[in-house]
N, CA and C of each residue as an Amber inpcrd file, in Angstrom:
protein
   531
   0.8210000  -1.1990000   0.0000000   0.0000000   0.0000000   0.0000000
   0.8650000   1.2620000   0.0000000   1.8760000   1.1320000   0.8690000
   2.8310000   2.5190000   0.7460000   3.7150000   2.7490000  -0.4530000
   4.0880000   1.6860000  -1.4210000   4.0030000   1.8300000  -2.6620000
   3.5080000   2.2600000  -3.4530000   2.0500000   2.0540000  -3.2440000
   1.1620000   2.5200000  -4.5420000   0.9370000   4.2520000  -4.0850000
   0.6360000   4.5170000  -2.4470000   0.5280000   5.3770000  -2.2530000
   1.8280000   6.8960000  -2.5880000   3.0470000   6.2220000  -2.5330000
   4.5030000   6.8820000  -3.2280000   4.0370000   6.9420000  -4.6030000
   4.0780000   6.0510000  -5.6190000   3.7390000   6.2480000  -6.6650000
   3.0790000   7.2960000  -6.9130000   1.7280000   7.4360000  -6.9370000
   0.3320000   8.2440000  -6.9030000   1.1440000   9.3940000  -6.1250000
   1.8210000   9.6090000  -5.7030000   2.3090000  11.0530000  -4.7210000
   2.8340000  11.2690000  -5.5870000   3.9080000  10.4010000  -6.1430000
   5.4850000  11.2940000  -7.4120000   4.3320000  11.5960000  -8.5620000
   3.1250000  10.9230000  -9.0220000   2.7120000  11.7900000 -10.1450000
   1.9330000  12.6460000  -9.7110000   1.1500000  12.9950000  -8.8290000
   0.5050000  13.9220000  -8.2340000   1.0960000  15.1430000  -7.8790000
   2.2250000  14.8730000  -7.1140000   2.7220000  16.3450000  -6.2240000
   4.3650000  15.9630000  -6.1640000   4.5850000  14.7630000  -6.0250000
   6.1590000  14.5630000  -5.8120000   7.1770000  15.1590000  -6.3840000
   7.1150000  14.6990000  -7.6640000   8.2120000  15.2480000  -8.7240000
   7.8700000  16.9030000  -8.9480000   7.5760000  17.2320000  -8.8280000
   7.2520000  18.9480000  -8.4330000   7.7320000  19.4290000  -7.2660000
   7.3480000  19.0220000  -6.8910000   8.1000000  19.6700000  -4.7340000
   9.1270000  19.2070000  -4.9960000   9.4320000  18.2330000  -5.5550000
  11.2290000  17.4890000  -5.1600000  12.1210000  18.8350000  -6.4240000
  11.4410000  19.0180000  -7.7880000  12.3920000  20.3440000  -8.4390000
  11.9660000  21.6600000  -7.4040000  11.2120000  21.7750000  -6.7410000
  10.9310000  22.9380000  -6.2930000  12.1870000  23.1040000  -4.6150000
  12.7570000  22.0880000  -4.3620000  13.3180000  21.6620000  -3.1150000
  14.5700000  21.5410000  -3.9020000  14.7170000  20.7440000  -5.1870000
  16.4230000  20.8550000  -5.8070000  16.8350000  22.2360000  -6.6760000
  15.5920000  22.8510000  -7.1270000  16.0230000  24.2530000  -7.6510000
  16.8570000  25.1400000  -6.2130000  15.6530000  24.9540000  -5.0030000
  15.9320000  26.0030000  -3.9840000  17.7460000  25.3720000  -3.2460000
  17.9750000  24.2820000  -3.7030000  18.9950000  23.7550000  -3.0340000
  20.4150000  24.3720000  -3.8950000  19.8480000  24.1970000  -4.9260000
  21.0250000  24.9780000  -6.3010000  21.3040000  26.4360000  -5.8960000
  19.9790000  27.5850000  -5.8090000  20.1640000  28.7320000  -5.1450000
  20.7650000  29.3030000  -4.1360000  20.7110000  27.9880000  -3.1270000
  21.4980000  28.4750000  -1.2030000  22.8330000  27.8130000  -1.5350000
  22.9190000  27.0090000  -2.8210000  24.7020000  26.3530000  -2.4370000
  25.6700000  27.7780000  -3.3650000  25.2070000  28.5330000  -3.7670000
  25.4950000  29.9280000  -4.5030000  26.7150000  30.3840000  -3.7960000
  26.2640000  30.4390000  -2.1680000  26.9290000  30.9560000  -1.4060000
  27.5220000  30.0500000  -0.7800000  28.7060000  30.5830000   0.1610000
  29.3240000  29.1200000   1.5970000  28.6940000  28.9360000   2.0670000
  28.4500000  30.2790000   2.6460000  28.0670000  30.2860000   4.1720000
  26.0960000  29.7410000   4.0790000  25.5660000  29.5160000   3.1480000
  24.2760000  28.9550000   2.9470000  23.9010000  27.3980000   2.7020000
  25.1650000  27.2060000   2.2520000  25.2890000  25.8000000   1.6700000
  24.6890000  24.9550000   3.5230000  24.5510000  25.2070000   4.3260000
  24.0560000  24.1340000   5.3010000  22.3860000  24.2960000   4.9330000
  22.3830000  25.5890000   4.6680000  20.6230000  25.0740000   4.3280000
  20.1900000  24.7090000   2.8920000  20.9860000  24.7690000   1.8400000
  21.2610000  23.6820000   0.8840000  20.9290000  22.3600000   0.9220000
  21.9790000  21.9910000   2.1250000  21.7680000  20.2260000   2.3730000
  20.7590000  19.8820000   2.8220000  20.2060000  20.9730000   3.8100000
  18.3450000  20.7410000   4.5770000  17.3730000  20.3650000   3.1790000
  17.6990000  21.2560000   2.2460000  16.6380000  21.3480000   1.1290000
  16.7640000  19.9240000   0.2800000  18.0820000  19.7130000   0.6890000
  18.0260000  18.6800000  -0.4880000  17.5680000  17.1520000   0.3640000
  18.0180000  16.7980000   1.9060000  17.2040000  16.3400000   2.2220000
  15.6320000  16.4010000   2.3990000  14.9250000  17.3610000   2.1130000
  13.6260000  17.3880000   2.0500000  13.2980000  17.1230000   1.1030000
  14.0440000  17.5670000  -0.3470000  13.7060000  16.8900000  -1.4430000
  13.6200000  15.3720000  -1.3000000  14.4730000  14.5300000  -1.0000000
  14.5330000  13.6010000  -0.7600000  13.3990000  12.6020000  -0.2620000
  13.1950000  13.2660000   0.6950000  11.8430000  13.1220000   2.1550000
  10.2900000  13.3430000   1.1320000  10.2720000  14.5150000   0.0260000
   9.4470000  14.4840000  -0.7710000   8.7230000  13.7450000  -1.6680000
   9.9500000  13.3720000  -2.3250000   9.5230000  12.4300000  -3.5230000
   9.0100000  11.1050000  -3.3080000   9.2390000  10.3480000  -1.8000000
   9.0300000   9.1260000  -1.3560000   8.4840000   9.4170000  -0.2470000
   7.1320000   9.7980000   0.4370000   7.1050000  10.4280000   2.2910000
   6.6650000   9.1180000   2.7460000   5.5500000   8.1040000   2.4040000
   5.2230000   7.2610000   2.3090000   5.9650000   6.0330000   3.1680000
   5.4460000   5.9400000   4.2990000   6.3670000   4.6070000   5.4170000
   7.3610000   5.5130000   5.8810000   7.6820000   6.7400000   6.1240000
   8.7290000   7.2830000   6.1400000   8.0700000   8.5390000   7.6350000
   8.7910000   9.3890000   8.2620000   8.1780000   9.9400000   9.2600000
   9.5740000  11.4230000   9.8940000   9.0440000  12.5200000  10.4400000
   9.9230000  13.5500000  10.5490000   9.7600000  13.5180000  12.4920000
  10.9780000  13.2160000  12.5450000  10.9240000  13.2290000  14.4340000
  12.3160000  14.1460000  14.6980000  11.8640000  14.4860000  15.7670000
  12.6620000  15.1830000  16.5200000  14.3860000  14.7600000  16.7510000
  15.5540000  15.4690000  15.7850000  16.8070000  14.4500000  16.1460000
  17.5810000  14.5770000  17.1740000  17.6900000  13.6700000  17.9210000
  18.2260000  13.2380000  19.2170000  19.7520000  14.2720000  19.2190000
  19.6430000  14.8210000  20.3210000  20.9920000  15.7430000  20.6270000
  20.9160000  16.8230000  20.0080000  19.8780000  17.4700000  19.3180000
  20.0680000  18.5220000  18.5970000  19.8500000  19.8740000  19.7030000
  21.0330000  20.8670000  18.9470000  21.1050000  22.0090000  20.0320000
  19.6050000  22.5400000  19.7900000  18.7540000  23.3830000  20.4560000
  17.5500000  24.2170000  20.8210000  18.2670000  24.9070000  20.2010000
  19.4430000  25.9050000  20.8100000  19.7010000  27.0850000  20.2370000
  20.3060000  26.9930000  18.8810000  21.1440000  26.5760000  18.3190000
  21.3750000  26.4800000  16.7730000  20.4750000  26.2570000  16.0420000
  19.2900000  25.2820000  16.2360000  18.4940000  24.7230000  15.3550000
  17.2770000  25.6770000  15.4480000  17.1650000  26.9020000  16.4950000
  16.3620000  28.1230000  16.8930000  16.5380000  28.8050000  15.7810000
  17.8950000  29.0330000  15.7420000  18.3580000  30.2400000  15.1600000
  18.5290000  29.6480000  13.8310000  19.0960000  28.5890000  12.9790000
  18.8920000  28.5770000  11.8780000  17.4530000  28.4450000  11.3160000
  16.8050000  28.2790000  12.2350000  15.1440000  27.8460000  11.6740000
  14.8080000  29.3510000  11.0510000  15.1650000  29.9220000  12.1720000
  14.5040000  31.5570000  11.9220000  15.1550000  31.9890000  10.5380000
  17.0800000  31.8160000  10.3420000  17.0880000  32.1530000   9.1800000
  16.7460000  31.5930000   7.6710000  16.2310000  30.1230000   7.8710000
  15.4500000  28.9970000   7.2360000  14.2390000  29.6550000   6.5290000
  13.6030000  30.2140000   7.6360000  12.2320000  31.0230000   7.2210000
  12.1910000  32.2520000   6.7990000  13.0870000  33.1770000   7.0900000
  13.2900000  34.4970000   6.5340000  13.7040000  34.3800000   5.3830000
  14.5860000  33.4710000   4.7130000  15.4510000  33.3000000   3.3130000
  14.6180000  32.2280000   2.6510000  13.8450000  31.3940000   2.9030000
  13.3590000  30.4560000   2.4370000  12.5890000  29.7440000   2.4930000
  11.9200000  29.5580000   3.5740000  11.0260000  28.5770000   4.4720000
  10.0290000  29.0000000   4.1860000   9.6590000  30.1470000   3.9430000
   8.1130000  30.5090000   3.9440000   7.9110000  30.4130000   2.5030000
   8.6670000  30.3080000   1.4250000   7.8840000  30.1950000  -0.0220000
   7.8960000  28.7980000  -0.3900000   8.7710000  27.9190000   0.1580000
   8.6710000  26.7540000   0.3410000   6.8780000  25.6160000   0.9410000
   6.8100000  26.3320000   1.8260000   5.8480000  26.3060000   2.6690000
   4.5050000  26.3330000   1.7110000   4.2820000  28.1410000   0.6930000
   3.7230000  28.6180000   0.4140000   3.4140000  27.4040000  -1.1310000
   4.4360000  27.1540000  -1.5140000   4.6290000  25.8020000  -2.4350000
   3.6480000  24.8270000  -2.1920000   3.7920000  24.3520000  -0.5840000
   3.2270000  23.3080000  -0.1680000   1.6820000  23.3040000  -0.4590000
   1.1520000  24.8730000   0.7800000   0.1700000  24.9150000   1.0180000
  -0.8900000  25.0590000  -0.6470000  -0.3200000  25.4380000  -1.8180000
  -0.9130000  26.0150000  -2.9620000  -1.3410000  24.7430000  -3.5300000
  -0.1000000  23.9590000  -3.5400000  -0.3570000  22.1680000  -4.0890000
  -1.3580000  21.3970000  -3.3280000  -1.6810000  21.8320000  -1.8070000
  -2.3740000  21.1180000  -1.0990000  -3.8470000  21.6560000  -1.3960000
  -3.7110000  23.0120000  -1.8000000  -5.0440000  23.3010000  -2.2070000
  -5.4910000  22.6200000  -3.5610000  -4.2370000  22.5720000  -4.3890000
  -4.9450000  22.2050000  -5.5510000  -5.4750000  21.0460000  -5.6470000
  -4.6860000  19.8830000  -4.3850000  -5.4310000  18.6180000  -4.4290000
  -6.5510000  18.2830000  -3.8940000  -6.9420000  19.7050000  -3.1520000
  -8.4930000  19.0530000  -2.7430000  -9.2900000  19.4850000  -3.7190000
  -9.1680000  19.8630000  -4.7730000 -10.1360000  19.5600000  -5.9670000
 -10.4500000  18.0380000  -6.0910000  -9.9320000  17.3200000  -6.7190000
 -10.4860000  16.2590000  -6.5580000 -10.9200000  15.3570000  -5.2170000
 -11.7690000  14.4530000  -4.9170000 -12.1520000  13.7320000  -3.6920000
 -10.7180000  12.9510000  -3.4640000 -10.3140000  12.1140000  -4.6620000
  -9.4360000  11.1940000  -4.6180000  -8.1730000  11.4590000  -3.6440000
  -8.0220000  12.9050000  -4.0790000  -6.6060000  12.9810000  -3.8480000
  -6.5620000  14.0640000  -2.2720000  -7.3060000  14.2130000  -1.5870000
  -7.4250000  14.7720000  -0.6090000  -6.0680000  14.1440000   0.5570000
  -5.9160000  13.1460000   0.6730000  -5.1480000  12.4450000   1.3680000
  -3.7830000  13.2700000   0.6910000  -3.7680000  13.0980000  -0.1040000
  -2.4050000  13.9000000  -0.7990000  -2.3360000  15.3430000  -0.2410000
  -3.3020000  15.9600000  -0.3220000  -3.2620000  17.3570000   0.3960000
  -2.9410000  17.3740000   1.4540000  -3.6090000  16.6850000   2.7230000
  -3.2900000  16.7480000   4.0230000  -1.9260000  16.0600000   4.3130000
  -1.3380000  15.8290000   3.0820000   0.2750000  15.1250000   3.4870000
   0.9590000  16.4600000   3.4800000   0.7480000  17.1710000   2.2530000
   1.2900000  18.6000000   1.8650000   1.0610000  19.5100000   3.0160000
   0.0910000  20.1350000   3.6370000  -0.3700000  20.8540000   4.8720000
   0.5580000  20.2080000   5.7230000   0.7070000  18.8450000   6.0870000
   1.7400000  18.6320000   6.7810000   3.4190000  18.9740000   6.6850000
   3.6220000  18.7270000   5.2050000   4.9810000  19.2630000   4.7880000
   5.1580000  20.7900000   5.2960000   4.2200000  21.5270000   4.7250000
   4.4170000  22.9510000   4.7160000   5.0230000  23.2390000   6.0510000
   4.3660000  22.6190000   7.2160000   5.2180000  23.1530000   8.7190000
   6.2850000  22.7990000   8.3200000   6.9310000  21.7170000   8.2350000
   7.9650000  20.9280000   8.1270000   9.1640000  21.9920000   7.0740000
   8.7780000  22.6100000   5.9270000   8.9810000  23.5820000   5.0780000
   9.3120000  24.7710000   6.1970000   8.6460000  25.0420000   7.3770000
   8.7610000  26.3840000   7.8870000   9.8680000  26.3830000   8.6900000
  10.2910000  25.2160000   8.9370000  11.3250000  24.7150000  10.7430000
  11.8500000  23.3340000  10.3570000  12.4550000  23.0460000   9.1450000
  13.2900000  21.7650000   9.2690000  14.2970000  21.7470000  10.1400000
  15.0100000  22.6180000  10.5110000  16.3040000  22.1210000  11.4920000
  16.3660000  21.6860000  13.1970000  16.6410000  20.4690000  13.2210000
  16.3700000  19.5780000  14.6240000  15.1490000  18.7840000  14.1430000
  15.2720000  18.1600000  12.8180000  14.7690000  17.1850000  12.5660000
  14.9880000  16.1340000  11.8680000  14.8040000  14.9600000  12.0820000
  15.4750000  13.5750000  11.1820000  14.2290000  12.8920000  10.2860000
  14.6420000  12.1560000   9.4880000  13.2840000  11.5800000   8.6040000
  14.0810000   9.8430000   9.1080000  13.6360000   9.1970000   9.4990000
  13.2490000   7.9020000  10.0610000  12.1740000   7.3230000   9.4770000
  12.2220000   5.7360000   9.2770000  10.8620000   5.0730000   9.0870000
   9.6910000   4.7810000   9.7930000   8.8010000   4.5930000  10.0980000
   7.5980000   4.8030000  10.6990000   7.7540000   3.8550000  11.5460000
   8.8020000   2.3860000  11.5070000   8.7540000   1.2640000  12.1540000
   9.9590000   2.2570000  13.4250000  10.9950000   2.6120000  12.7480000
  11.8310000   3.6650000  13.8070000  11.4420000   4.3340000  14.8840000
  10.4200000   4.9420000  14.4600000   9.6530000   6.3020000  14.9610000
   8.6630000   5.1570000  15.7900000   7.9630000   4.4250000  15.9380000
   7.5530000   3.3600000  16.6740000   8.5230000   2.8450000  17.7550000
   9.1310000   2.0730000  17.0170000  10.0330000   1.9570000  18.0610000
  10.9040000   2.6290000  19.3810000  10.9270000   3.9150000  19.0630000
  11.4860000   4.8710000  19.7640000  10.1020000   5.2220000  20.5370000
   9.3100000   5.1730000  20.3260000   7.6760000   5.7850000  21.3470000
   7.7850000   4.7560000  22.0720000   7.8780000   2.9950000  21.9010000
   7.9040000   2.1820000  23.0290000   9.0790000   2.0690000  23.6260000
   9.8310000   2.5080000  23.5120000  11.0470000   2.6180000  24.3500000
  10.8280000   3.6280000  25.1850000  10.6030000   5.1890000  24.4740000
  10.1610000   5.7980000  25.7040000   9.3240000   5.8230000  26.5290000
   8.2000000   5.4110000  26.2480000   7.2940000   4.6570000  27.2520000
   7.3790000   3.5360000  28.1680000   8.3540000   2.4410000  28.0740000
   9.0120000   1.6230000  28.8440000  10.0680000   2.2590000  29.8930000
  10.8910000   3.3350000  29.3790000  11.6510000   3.7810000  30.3070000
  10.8420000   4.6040000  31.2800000   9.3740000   5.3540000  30.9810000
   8.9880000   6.0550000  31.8190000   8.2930000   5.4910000  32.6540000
   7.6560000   4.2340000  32.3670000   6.6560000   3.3790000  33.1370000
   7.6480000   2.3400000  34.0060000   8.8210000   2.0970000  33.6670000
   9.3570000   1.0380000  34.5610000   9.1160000  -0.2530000  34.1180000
   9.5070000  -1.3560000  34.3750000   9.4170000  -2.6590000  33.7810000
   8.0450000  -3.5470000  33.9400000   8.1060000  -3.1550000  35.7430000
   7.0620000  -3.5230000  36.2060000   5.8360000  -3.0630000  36.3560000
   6.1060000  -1.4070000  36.4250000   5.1590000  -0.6450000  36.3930000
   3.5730000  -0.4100000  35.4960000   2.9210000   0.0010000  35.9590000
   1.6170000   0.6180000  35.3930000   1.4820000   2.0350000  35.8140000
   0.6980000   2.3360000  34.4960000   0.8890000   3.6510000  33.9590000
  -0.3000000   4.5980000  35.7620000  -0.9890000   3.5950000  36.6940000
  -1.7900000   4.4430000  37.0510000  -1.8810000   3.5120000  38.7020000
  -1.8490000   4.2460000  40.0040000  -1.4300000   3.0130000  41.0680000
  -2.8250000   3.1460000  41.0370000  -2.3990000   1.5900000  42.2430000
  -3.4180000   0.9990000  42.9380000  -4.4850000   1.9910000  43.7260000
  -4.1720000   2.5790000  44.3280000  -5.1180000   3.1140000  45.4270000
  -3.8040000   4.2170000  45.5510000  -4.7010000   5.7240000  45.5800000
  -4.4610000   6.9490000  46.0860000  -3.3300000   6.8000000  47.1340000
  -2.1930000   7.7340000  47.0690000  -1.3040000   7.3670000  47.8800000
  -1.8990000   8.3950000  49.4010000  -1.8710000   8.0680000  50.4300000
  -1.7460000   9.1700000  51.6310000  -1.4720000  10.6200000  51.0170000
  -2.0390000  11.4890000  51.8730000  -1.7230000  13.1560000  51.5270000
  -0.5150000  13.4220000  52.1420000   0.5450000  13.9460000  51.3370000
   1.7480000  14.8750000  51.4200000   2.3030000  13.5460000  50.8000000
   2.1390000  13.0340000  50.5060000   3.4330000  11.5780000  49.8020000
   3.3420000  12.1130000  48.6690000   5.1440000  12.1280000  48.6120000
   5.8050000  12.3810000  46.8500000   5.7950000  11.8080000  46.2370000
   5.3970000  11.8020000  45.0140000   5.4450000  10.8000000  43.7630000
   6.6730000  10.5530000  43.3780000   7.4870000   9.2490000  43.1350000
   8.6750000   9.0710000  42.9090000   9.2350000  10.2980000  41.6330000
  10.1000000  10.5220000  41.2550000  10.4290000  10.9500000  39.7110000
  10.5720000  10.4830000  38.9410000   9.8400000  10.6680000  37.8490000
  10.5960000   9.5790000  36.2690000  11.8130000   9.7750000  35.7730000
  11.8430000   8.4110000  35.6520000  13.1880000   8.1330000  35.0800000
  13.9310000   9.3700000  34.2290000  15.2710000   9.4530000  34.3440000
  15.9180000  10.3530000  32.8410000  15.9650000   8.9390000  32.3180000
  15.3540000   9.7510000  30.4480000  15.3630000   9.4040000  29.0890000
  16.5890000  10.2850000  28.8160000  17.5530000   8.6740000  27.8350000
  18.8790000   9.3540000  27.5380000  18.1220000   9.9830000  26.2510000
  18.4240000  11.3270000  25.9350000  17.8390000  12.2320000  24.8780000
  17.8090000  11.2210000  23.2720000  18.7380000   9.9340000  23.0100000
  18.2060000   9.7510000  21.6610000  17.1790000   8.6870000  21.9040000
  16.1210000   8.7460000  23.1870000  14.9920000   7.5880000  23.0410000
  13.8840000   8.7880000  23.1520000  13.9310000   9.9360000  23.0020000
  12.6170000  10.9790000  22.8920000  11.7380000  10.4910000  21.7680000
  10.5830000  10.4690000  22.4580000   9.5320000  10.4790000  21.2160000
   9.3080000  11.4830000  20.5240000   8.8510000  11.3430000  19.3110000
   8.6180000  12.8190000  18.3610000   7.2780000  12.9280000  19.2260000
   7.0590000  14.1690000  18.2900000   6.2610000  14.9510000  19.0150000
   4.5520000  14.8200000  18.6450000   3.4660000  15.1420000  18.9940000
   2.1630000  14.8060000  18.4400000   1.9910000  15.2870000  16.9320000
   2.7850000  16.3920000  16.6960000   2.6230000  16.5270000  15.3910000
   3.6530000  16.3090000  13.9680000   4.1730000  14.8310000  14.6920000
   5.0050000  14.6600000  13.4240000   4.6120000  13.9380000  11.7960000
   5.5260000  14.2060000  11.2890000   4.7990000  13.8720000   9.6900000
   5.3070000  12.7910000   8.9640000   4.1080000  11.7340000   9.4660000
   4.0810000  10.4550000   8.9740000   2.6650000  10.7000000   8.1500000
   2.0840000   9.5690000   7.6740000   0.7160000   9.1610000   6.9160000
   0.1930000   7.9030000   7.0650000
């Protein structure tokens, strides 16, 4: 099914976003000092043409502040017509009934278009895997998610575990299908 559904994407919207992601990648490698958001573009191209079984999570160890600050210059130089790409294609696919699913993949890209940096594309079995891991480390082996009976008043709730940062789950709004 995620085959046919890739397919039907590269003639629908794929092969379009992916020149619209390798043109913009040709433009930022112009310069040096741009060429890192070059490589973002061209991994998204990438991430484009095939999204299908595939998923955008949060990458483990990434600085807040670098990936802050290039986001912002991501979106000032680029991110937002990228985006604007997305959202235009996503409109055009809800013309037809068929292809609606295709749109709401695009609406999803477009964030993804606004703030790629501090993010990885992983497979959906990955991105699974990493949610039950972090959920095992937070619940304990033995544990359940909810006790027995109300503890006494003023009793502290133990603390959860530290999660070593590359078992974080992505976040509720990551972009799988």
């Amino acid at each position: 099914m995620k085959t046919l559904a890739n397919i039907l994407w590269l003639l629908f919207a794929g092969i379009w976003l992916f020149v619209g992601y390798v043109f913009a990648a040709v433009v930022m490698s112009l310069l040096i000092i741009t060429i890192p958001f070059a490589i973002q573009s061209l991994k998204l191209a990438m991430f484009v043409i095939w999204p299908f079984g595939r998923t955008i999570v949060d990458r483990p160890g990434a600085s807040v502040a670098a990936s802050g600050c290039a986001n912002v210059i991501w979106f000032i130089f680029g991110g937002w017509y990228i985006a604007l790409i997305h959202v235009i294609t996503g409109l055009l696919l809800c013309i037809p009934i068929i292809t609606i699913p295709f749109a709401v993949q695009n609406f999803k890209l477009a964030f993804l278009a606004l703030a790629p940096f501090g993010k990885e594309i992983v497979s959906n079995e990955e991105a699974q895997r990493r949610r039950g891991t972090y959920q095992a480390a937070t619940l304990g082996a033995e544990s359940t998610p909810w006790p027995a009976a109300p503890p006494p008043p003023g009793t502290q709730y133990p603390a959860a575990p530290a999660v070593p940062p590359a078992l974080l789950p992505p976040r509720g709004n990551d972009i799988s299908f």
